[in-house]
N, C-alpha and C positions, 0 to 999 in steps of 0.2 A: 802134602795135600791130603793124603790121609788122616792124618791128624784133624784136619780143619775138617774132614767129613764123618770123626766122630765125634767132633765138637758140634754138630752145626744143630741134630736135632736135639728136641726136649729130652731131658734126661726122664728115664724110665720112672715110676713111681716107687719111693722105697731105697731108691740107690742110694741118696746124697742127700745130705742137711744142708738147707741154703743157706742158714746163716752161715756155714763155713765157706756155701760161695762166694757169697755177696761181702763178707768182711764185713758189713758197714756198722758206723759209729754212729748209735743213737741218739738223737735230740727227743729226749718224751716232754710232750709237754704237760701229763699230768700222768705220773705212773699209780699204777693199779695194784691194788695188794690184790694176794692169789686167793683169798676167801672172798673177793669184790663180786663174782658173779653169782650168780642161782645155783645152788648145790640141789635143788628137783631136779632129778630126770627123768621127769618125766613132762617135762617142760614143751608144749607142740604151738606154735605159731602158724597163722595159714595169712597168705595174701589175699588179700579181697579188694579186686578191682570196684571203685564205687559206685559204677551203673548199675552193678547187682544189689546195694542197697535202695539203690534209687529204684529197682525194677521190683524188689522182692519186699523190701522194707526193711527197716535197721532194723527190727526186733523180731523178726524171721531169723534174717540172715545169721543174728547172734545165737537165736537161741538153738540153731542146729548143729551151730561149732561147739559152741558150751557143752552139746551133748558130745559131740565126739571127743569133749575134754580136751579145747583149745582154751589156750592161759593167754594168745596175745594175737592181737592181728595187724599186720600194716596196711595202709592205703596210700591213695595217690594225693594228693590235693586238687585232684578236678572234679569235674564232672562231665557228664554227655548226653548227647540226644542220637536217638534213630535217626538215619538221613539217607536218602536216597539217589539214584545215581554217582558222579563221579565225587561227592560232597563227601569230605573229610577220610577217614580210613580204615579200612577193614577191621575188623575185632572180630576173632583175634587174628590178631599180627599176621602177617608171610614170614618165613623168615628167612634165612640167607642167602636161600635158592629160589625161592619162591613154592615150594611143597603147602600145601593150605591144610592149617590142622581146622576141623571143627572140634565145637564146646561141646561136653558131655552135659552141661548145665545147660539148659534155654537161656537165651537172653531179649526180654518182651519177646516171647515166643520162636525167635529162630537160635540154631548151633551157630549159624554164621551172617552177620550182619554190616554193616558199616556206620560208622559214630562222628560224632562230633563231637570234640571237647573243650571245654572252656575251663578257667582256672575259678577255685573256689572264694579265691579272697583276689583284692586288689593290691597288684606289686607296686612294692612303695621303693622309688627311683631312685631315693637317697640311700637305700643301701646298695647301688652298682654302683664301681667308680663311673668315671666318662669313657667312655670308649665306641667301641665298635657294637657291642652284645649290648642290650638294655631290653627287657621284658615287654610287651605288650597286650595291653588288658582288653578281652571281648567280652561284655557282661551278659550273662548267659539269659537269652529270651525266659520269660518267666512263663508266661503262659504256655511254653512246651518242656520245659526242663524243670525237675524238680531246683529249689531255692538252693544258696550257695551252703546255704545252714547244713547241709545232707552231712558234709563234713566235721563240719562241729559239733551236731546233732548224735554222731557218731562217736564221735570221742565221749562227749558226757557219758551217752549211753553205755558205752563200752569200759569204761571208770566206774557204772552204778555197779556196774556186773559183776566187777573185781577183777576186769581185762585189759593189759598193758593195751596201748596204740602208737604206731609205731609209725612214719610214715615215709614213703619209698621215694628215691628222689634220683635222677638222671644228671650230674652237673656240667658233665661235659659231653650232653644232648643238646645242640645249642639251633635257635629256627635258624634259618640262612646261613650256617655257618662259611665263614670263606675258608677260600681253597688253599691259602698260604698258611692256616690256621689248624689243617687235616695232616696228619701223620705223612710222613716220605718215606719210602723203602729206600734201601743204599742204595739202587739205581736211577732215584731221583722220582719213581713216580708217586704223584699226591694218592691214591686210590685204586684199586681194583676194579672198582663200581660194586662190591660184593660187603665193603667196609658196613661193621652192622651200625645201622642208627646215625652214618655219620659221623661217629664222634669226633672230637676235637683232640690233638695233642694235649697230654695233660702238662708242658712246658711251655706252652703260649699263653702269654701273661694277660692275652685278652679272654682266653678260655677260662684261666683261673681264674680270673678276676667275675666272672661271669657266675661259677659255681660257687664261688665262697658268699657272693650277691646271695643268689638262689638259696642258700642254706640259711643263710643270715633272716633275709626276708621270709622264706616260709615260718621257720619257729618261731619267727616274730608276730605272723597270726594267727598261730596253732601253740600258742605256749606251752599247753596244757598236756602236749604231746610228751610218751617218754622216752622214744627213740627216736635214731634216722637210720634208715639201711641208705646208702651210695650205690648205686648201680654203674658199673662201666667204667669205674673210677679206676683204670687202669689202662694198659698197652691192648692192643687184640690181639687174637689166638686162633683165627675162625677160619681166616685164610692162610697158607703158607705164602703168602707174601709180607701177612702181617709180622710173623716171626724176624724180619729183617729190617723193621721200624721200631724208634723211630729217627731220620738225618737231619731233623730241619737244623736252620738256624738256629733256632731257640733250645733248641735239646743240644745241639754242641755247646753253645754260653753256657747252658744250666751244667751238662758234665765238666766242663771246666773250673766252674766256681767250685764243684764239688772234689778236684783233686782227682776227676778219671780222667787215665791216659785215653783222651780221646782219640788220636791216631795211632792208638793201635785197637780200638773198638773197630773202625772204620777200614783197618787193614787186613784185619782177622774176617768180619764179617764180610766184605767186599769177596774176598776170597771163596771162601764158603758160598756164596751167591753164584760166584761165577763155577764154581763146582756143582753145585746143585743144575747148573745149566748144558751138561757135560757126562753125566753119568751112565754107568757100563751097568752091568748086566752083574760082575764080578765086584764092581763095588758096594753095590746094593748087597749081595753076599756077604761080603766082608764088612759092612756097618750091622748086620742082624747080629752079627758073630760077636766082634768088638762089645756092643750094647748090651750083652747079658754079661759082662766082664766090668765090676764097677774098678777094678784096676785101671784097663782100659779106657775108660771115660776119663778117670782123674790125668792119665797120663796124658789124651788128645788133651783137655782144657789146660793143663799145662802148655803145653805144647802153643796152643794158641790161648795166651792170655788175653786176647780182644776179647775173647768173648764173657769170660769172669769180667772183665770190667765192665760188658754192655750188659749184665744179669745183674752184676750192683748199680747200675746206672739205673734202669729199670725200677727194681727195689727202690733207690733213695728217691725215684719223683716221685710212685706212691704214695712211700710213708712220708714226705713232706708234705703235699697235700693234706692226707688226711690228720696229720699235726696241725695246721694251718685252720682245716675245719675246727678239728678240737679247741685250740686256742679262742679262737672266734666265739664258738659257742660260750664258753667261760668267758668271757670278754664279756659278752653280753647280757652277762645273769644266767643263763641255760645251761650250770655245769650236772643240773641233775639229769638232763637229757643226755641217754646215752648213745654210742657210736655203735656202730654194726658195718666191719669191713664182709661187702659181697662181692666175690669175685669168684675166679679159675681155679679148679681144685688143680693139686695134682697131676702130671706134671707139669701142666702149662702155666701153672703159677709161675714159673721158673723165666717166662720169656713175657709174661703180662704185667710183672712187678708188685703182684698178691703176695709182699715176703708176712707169712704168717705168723712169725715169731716177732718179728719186729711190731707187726699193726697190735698184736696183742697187748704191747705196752702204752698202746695207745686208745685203743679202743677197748669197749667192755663185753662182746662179741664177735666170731669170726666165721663167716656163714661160705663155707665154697659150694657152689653149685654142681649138684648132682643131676645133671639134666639126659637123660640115656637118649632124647632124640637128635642131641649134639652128636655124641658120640656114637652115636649109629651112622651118622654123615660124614664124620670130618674125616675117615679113611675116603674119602670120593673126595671133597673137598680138597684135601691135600696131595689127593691122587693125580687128581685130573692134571691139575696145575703142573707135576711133574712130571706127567705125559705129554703135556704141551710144549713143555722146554727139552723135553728128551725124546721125541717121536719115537724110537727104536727099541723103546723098552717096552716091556708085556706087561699087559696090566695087573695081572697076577703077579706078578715078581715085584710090582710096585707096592700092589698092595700087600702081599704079605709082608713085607719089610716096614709098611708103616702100622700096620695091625700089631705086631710085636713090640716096634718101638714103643708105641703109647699104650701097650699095654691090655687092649682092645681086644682079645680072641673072641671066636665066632665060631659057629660050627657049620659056616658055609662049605659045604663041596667042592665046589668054583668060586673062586672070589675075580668080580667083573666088577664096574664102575655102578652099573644101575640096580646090584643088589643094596647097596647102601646110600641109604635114602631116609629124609623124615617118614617112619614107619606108617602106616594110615591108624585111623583111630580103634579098630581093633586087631591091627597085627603085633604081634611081640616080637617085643626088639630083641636085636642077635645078641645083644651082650648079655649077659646074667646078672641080677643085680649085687651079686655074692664080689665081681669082679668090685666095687666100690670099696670092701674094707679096709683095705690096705689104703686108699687114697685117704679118707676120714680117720684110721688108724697115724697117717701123716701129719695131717692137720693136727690134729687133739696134741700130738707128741711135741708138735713145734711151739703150738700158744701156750705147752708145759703148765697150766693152770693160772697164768695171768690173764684171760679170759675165757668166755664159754666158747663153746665149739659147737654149732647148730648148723647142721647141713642143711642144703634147702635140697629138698626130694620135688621133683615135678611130677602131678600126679596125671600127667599125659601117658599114660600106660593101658595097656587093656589090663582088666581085675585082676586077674591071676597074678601079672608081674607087679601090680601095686600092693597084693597083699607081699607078695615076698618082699619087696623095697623097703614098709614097712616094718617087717617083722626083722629085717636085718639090722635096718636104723635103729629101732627100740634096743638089740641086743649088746646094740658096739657102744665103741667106750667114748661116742659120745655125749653132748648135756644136752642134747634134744634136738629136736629136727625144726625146721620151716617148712611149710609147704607151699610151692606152688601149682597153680592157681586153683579159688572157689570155681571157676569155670571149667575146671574140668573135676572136678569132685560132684559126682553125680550122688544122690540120695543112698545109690549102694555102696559107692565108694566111701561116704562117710561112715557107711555104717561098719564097714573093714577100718576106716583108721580109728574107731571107738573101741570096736573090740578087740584090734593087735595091738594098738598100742597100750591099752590098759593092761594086757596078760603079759603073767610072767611079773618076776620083779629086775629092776634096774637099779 
């Protein structure tokens, strides 16, 4: 049992090369020579949600990224309207807990609002098979909502400029999705209620079928586009339940075909489960201890081979999907539009199935998110959860064993549940942003130069830690940053990513 409870959590950042986890045998469906990506580094990409074009105007919004020397931007394919009362949904977002950030940007005048969104083009049915998922088109009232053109309008414009567009896509965000269709933890249950966005298992062939529609049909009305980022296109990471998904039917069929012993995934991990539901005071010790011992790690994941095999299970739904994507695209004419794998840096790539080295050969970018208001939660997030199954343990001793594990130190005094929180919009968050090098230093080593390596930096920060985020991204070895989001990139903030990221040479 020991063994199985040093196998259970994320391996630490820096320990271990996954491909030497995962084993797996790649199917690329179009490999990339290692001169194939942008040799600038000084390469800066920003998202831009498109009500801020619709609110500010395309040629605002461009010409103030232009000055901070942004080369690319992605958007959505919608649009939206102001709306009031219980109609449509906050912007921005809640997120896992519900903590409410507001915008450092206005948006039609308030930080925090509620929207309505409608899709910019009309989904054309013939590209979903039949099934359960099929799209449904609301044509956006014209007389309150700018025309569907914003989108398109957008691209031309942002091609006069001499700026990639790129555009952001959810595929397994599905409206109504069913509940036979949601990931299962080895104890059988479909969700948390804390699951982000809902997503769909990416082994339910009504999911895929759903997302590959979705990719197919959007660049088919946005041709003109040169990328896609995939968001979510993985396993979760958010709750520690997720780490133990995913059991459906569909994921035992797909490991099967794939040649993983799936019972012993299911006996290793069962295990581990029912240990995590059980824990002393003395083992929480003795896993801090173990985990700075990459000896120790190798020896427990020996020890329990379920779980290498549920870490290449993982891995191979991934990178099949986004093989499946790529094929597709080239299928359809679209092999100049490129791939951009976005996922889980570091360590939790490990249990989301983001294998960085593998997507590399498939895509022509690899973006892990550096998001510091995640990781200022997930010690509570992960915490609570094993407070809940462990009553008799102190929450201190909880959390310094998970603060360690992943990596996360803090210069808290006491560590309690409620100091780790989505930070408010001018407090700085406990981690340093100095803690990310080594995560990005991981990434860039894995894609080894068959694609770029652009971190997304979120610039939900107060100024001080956005300059340092910054000025740390421009210095590391990787080929440029993303930013998220234009809505929180206030007029000062851009004027810090203008002037750090251009200083200095890269």
């Amino acid at each position: 049992m020991e063994a199985l409870a040093r196998s259970r959590t994320p391996i630490s950042s820096g320990s271990l090369d996954f491909a030497h986890l995962s084993g797996l045998t790649l199917v690329i469906s179009r490999p990339i020579a290692n001169d194939a990506h942008p040799t600038d580094r000084r390469f800066l990409g920003v998202f831009v949600p498109t009500v801020y074009l619709q609110d500010e105007g395309i040629e605002r919004v461009l010409d103030g990224l232009i000055a901070a020397g942004t080369r690319a931007i992605a958007i959505e394919p919608t649009i939206g309207r102001e709306t009031a009362g219980s109609v449509g949904s906050r912007f921005p977002d809640l997120h896992v807990d519900g903590f409410e950030r507001i915008l450092d940007r206005p948006l039609w005048g308030h930080r925090e609002l509620r929207l309505e969104t409608f899709s910019a083009y009309r989904p054309n049915l013939d590209r979903y098979p039949s099934g359960p998922y099929r799209p449904t088109y609301r044509p956006s009232p014209s007389s309150e909502v700018a025309t569907p053109d914003v989108v398109q309008g957008t691209i031309e414009e942002a091609h006069r400029r001499g700026l990639q567009v790129h555009l952001a896509l959810h595929p397994f965000v599905i409206p109504d999705v069913r509940t036979q269709d949601l990931p299962i933890t080895i104890s059988g249950d479909a969700g948390s209620g804390r699951r982000v966005a809902q997503t769909a298992c990416l082994n339910s062939p009504a999911a895929r079928a759903y997302g590959l529609g979705l990719v197919r049909d959007v660049v088919a009305a946005f041709p003109q586009v040169d990328g896609l980022f995939l968001d979510w296109a993985e396993f979760g990471a958010y709750a520690l339940d997720d780490l133990f998904s995913c059991f459906c039917t569909d994921c035992e069929h797909a490991a099967l075909a794939s040649s993983i012993r799936w019972d012993d995934v299911v006996r290793d991990v069962r295990a581990t489960w029912d240990w995590s539901h059980r824990l002393t005071s003395h083992e929480l010790r003795l896993l801090r201890r173990r985990m700075r011992r990459a000896g120790d790690v190798v020896a427990a994941l020996a020890e329990a081979p379920g779980w290498l095999e549920f870490i290449r299970f993982k891995a191979r739904s991934v990178v099949r999907f986004y093989g499946d994507v790529r094929t597709a695209l080239d299928q359809d004419g679209h092999s100049r539009v490129s791939l951009t794998a976005r996922g889980w840096p570091p360590p939790w790539n490990l249990v989301s199935g983001m294998d960085y080295r593998s997507l590399a050969r498939i895509c022509e970018a690899v973006a892990p998110k550096l998001f510091t208001f995640d990781f200022a939660a997930l010690p509570r997030w992960y915490g609570t959860a094993l407070k809940r199954w462990n009553p008799g343990l102190d929450e201190a001793e909880i959390l310094d064993a998970l603060v360690e594990v992943m990596a996360l130190p803090d210069a808290f005094a006491e560590r309690t549940f409620p100091r780790y929180q989505i930070p408010a919009p001018d407090e700085l968050h406990p981690t340093d942003p100095i803690e990310y090098v080594d995560r990005i230093q991981e990434v860039f080593d894995q894609v080894g130069g068959h694609a770029a390596c652009y971190p997304i930096v979120h610039a939900y920060l107060p100024e001080p830690q956005w300059k340092r985020m910054v000025a740390i991204a421009r210095d590391g070895p990787a080929d440029g940053i993303w930013v998220q989001m234009y809505g929180y990139l206030s007029d000062r903030k851009l004027e810090i990513l203008r002037d750090v990221w251009a200083a200095g040479s890269r």
